[in-house]
LUMZALO-378542 format. One record per residue (C-alpha): residue in three letters; residue number from 1; y, z, x negated. Coordinates in steps of 0.25 Angstrom, whole numbers, plus 5000, padded with zeros to 4 digits. Layout:
<recs>
rec r ALA	k NUM	v Y	w Z	u X;
...
</recs>
This chain:
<recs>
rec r UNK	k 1	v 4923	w 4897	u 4919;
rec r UNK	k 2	v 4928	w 4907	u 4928;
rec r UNK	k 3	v 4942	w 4910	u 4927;
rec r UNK	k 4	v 4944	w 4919	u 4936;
rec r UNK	k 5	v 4938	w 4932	u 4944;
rec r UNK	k 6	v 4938	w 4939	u 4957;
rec r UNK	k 7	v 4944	w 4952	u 4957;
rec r UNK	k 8	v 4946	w 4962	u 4967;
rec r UNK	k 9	v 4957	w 4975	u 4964;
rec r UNK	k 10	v 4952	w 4987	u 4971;
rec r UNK	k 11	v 4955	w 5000	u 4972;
rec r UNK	k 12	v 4943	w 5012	u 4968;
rec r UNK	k 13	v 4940	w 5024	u 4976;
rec r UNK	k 14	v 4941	w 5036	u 4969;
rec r UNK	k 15	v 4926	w 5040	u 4963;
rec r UNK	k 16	v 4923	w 5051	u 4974;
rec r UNK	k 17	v 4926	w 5042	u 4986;
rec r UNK	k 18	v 4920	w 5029	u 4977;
rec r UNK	k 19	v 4907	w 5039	u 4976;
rec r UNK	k 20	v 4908	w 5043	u 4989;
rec r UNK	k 21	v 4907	w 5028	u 4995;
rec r UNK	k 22	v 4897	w 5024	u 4984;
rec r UNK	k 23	v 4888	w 5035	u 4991;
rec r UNK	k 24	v 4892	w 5029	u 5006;
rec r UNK	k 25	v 4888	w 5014	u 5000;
rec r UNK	k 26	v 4875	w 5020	u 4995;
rec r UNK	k 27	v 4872	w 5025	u 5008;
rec r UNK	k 28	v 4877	w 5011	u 5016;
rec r UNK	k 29	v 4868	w 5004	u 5007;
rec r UNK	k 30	v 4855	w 5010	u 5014;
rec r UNK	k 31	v 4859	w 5004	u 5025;
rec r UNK	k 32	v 4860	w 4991	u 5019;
rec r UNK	k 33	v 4873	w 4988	u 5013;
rec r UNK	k 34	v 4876	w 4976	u 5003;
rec r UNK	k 35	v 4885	w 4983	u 4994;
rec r UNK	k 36	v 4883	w 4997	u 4987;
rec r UNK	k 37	v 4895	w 5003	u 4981;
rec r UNK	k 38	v 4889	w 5007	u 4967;
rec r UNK	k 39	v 4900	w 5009	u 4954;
rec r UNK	k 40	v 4900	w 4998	u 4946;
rec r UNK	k 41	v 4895	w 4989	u 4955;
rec r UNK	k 42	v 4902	w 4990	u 4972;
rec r UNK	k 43	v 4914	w 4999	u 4969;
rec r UNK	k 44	v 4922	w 5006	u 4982;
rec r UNK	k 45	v 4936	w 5000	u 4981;
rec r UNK	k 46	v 4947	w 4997	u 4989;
rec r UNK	k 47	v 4950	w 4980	u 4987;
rec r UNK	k 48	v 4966	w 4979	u 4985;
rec r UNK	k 49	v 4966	w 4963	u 4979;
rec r UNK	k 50	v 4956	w 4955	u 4978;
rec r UNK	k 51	v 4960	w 4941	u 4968;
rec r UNK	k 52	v 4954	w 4933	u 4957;
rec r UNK	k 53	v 4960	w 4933	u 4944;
rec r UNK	k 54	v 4961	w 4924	u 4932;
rec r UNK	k 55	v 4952	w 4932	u 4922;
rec r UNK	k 56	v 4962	w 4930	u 4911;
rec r UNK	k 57	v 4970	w 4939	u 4919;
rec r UNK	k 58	v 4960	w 4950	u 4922;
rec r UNK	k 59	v 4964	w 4958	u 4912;
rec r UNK	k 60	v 4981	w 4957	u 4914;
rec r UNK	k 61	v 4976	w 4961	u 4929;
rec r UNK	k 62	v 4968	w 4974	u 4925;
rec r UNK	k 63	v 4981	w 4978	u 4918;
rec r UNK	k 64	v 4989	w 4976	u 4929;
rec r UNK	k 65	v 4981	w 4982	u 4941;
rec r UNK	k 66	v 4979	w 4995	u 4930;
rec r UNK	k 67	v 4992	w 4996	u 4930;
rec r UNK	k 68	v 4995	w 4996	u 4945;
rec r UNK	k 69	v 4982	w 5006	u 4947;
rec r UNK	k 70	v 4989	w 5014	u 4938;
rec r UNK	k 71	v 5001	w 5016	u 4945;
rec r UNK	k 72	v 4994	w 5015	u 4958;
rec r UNK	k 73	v 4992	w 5031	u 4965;
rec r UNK	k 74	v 4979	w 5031	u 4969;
rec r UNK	k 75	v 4977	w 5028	u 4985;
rec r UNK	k 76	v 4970	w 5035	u 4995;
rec r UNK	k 77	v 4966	w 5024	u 5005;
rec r UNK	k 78	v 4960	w 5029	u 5019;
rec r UNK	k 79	v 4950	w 5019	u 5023;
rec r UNK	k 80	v 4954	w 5015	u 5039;
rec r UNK	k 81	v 4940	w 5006	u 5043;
rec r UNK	k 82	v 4928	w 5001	u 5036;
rec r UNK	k 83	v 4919	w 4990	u 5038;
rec r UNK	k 84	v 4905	w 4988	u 5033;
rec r UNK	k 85	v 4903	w 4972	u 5031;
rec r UNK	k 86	v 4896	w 4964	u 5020;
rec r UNK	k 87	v 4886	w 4976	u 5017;
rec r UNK	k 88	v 4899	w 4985	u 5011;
rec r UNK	k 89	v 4910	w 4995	u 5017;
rec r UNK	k 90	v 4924	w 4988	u 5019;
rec r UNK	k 91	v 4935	w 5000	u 5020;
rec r UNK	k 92	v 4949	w 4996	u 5025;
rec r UNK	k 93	v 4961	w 5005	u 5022;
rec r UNK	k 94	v 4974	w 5010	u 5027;
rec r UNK	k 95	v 4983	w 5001	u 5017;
rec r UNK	k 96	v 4994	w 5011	u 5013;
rec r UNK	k 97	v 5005	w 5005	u 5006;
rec r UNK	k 98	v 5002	w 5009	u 4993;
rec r UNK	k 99	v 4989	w 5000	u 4994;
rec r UNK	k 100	v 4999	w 4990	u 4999;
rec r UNK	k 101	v 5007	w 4992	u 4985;
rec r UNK	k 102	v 4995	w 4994	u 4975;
rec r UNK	k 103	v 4991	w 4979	u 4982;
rec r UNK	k 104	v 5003	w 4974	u 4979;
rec r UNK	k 105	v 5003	w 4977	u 4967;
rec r UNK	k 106	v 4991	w 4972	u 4963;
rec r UNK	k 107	v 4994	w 4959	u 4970;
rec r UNK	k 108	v 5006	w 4959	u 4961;
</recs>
């Protein structure tokens, strides 16, 4: 029996600029791409920690990272270059420090 599970804490868009990279996905998919974004299934996000946890603790875990999101402002991150590997978009991010604190904290 599987006791543990794969979990990846992200951070979403908000739903006009999630809409907005669902319609550019759509249109990368014409030319081929592996992945569409699409709700419920590939979800734009932003990865902050990715980490496998002991399923008994799952719930303890989504108390706590609702609490830190929560007390978290929301953050306007500003893509700086993206790369198209693996048949999806991979953005990267000027890494201000309050993404450096909201990490910690879910480290933490």
């Amino acid at each position: 029996m599987n006791t543990t599970i794969e979990c990846n804490v992200v951070i979403l868009q908000s739903e006009p600029l999630a809409a907005k990279a669902m319609s550019v996905s759509a249109e990368l998919s014409k030319q081929g791409a592996l992945f569409t974004l699409e709700t419920g299934k590939f979800y734009p996000h932003a990865s902050v920690y990715m980490l496998k946890l002991k399923i008994e603790d799952l719930e303890a875990v989504k108390t706590q990272l609702a609490k830190i999101a929560s007390e978290t402002p929301v953050l306007n991150l500003k893509a700086t270059k993206y790369n198209q590997s693996r048949g999806y978009l991979d953005a990267e991010y000027q890494k201000p420090e309050q993404l450096d604190t909201l990490q910690q904290h879910v480290v933490a």
